[in-house]
N, C-alpha and C positions, 0 to 999 in steps of 0.2 A: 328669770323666766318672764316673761312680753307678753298679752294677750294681743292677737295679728289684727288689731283694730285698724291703724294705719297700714297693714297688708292690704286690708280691703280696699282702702282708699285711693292706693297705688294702682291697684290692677282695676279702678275705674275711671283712673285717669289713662293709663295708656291704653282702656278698648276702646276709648274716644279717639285715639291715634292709630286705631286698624292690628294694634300686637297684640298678640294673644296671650293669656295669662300663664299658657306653659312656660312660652317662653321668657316672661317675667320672673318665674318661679325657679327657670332651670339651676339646678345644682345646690338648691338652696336647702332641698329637703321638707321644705314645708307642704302640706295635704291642704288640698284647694279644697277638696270636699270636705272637709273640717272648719273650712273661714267663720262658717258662722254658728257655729258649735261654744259656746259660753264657757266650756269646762276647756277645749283648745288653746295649749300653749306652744311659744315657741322660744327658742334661745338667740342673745343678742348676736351671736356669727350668723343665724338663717336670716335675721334682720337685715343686716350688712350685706349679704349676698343676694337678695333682693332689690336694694338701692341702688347696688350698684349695677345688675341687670339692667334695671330702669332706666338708668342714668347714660347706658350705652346705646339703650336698644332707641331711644326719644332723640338720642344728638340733642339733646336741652339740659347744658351746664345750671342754666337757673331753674328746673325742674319744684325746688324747693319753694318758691314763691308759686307755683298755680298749686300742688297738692295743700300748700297753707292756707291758700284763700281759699279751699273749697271745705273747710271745716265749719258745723256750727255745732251747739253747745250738746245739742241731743244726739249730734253722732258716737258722745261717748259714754251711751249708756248710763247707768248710775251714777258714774262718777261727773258725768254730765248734767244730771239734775243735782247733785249735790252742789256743784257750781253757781248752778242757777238761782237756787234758795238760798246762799252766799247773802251778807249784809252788806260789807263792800270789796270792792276789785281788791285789797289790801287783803281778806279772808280767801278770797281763790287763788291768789297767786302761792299763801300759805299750801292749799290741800293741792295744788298743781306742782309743786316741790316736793310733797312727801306719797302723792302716787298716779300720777302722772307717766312714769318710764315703763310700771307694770300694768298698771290699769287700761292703758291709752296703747304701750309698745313705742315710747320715744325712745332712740337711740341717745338725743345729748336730754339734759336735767338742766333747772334750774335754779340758780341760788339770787337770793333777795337779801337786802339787806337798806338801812336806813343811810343817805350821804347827804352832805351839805349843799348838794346843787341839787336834789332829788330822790326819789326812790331807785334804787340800781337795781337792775336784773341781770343777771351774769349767764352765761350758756357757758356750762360745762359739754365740749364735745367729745365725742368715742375716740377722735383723732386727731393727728393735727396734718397742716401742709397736703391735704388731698382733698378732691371733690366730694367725697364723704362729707369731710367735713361742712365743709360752703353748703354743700345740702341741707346738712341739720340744719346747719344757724339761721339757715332764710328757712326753711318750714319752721320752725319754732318760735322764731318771730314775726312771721307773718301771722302766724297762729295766734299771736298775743295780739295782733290787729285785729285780727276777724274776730274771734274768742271774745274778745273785749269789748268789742263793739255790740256785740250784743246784748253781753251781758249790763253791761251801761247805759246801751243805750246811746254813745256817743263814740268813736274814734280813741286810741288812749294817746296822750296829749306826749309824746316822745320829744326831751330837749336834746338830746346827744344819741351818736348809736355809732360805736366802736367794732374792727372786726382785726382777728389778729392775724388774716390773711391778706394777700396781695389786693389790687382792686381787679375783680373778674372783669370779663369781655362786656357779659351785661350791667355791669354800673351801674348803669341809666335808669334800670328798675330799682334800685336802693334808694334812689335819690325821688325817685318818681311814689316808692312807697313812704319812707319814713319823710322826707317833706322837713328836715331837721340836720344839721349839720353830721354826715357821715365821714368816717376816717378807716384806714385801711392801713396794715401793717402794726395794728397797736397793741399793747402787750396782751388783752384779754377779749373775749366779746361781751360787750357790756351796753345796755339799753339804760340811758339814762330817762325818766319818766316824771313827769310834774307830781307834785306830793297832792296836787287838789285832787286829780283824777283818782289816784289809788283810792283816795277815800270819798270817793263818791257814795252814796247810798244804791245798793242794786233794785230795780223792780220790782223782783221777783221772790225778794225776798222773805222767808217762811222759818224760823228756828225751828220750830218742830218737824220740820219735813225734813231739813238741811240734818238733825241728828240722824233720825231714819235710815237718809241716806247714805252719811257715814258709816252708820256701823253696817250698814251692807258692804260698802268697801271696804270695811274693814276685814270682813267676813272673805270677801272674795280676798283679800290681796295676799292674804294667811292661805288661801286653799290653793294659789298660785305659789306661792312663795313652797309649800310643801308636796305640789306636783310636778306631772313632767318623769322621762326616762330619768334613771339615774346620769347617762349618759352627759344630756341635756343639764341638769342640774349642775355638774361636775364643769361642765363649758361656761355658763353662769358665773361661777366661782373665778376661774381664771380671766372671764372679760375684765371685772374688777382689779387682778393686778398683773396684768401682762407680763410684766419687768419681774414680778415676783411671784411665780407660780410656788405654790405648795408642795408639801411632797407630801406622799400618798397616806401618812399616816396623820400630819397635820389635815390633809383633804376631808378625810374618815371623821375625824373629830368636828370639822363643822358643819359635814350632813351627820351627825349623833347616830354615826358607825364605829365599829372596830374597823382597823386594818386588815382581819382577816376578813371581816364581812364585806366590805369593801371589794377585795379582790375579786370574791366570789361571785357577787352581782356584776360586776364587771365580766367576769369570765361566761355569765350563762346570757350578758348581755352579746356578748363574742367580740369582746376587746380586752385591751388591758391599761392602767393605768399611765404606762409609757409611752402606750400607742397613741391615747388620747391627747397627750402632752405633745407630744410629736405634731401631730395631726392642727394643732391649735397655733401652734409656733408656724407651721407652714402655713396655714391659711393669714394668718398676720404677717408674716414675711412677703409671700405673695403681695398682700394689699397692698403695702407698704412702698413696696418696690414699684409695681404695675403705675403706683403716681410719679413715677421719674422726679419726685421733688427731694428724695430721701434718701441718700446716699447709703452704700452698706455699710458703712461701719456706723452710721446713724442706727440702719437698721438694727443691729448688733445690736448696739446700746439699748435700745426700747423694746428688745425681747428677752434681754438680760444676761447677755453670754459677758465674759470677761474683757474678751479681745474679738478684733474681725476675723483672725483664720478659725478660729473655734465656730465664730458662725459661719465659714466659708464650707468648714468641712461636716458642719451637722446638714449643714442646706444643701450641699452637692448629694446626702447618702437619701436624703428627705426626698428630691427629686430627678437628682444626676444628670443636676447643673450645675455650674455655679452659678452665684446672686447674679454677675455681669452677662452672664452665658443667656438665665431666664429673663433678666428683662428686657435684654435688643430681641429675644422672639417675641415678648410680649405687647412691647410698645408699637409694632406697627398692626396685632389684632387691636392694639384698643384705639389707634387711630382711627 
């Protein structure tokens, strides 16, 4: 579960482009008049369906770098002052890893770690080989531009910066932002970053404020992690392993249900277990496909059926097509 912080962001960057937030919103299921409601959650598919709204309705592939650059440290609430009271960029890159996806509502996460040419920062994205993805990776690190520079005080000092996809149309902004040797096509996406910069000393810096703050996130990330429909909670569960969805009774056991109770809040919810299952595979199938970069029997594979006719015939009863039938109507709507 997400708090739609980066929802807001989104629908204030395209009313600057004349669209209207319904239509940023359509199909995604998320309650506009909720945006700014503190206890409001949402799940990573209304995320996604959001994006990709955006993504269509702007005609701007690099979307990702203007919604990045308009982030600063206080648009994210607590978890933004906790940042800020931060000792150095090497302690928020810490608390920006472990709550950041909920706190904030990122779609990709980050993982840090110590290398011999530098500090690495890895972006773990939601997907791969689609505009989704290229979206995350440039808002999330543009985010560590802006973000950083704040908190610093100075620009973060980037030696390398890796992308495991093609080079996009706009390029020119990659090279224009990081200012440092980029590569395209490489096995992960990885920000190589000077070791002096991470440990800079921050400003702003306050121990005692900076605990405060934490255990308020902490507080909140526990009241997110245990809210939300059951529905919603249940969608959570299988973004996590797509290829290896649960079955109903292992599901039960990790929201600390029975199977029958399970059932039963499903059924007064007015679904069912299989429905939901269904319902999850078709909207990633869908995604999947709609980027013409993912063949079906790819797709198969990364939603976990055994072989492609198994997926050919869950997907035709799913929406009575098949995979090649829905993508040639799809691909000239998303033209």
């Amino acid at each position: 579960m997400l708090r739609p912080l980066r929802i807001r962001h989104y629908l204030a960057a395209t009313r600057e482009r004349g669209i209207a937030d319904a239509d940023v919103l359509a199909g995604s299921g998320v309650d506009a008049q909720r945006l700014q409601d503190p206890t409001y959650v949402i799940d990573p598919v209304q995320c996604r369906t959001v994006i990709a709204n955006l993504l269509r309705l702007t005609g701007d592939p690099g979307m990702g770098f203007e919604v990045g650059a308009r982030v600063e440290p206080a648009d994210f609430g607590m978890f933004g002052y906790a940042l800020m009271s931060c000792r150095t960029m090497r302690q928020t890159f810490g608390l920006w890893c472990n709550y950041s996806s909920s706190l904030v509502g990122m779609m990709s996460r980050l993982e840090v770690r110590e290398g011999s040419e530098g500090f690495t920062v890895s972006v773990v994205e939601p997907s791969a080989g689609d505009a989704l993805q290229v979206f995350c990776a440039e808002e999330i690190l543009i985010m560590m531009h802006t973000v950083g520079a704040a908190l610093a005080g100075s620009r973060p000092i980037v030696k390398r910066v890796e992308f495991s996809y093609p080079a996009p149309a706009h390029e020119s902004r990659y090279h224009e932002w990081f200012q440092c040797p980029v590569v395209f096509n490489a096995p992960a996406i990885i920000a190589t970053v000077d070791n002096e910069w991470i440990d800079r000393p921050l400003r702003g810096n306050d121990d005692e404020f900076n605990r405060l703050c934490l255990q308020q996130c902490s507080e909140l990330l526990a009241q997110i992690e245990s809210s939300g429909p059951l529905v919603s909670r249940l969608r959570s569960i299988f973004v996590k392993n797509p290829r290896g969805l649960p079955r109903l009774d292992e599901a039960a056991e990790l929201l600390g249900l029975s199977s029958r109770t399970l059932r039963r809040h499903l059924q007064e919810e007015g679904t069912s277990y299989q429905k939901l299952v269904d319902e999850f595979r078709t909207e990633l199938a869908r995604e999947y496909l709609r980027s013409g970069r993912i063949m079906p029997k790819e797709v198969a594979y990364l939603l976990g059926f055994q072989d492609q006719s198994a997926f050919r015939r869950a997907f035709k009863l799913w929406t009575g097509q098949t995979p090649g039938q829905w993508r040639a109507a799809a691909r000239p709507r998303a033209s």
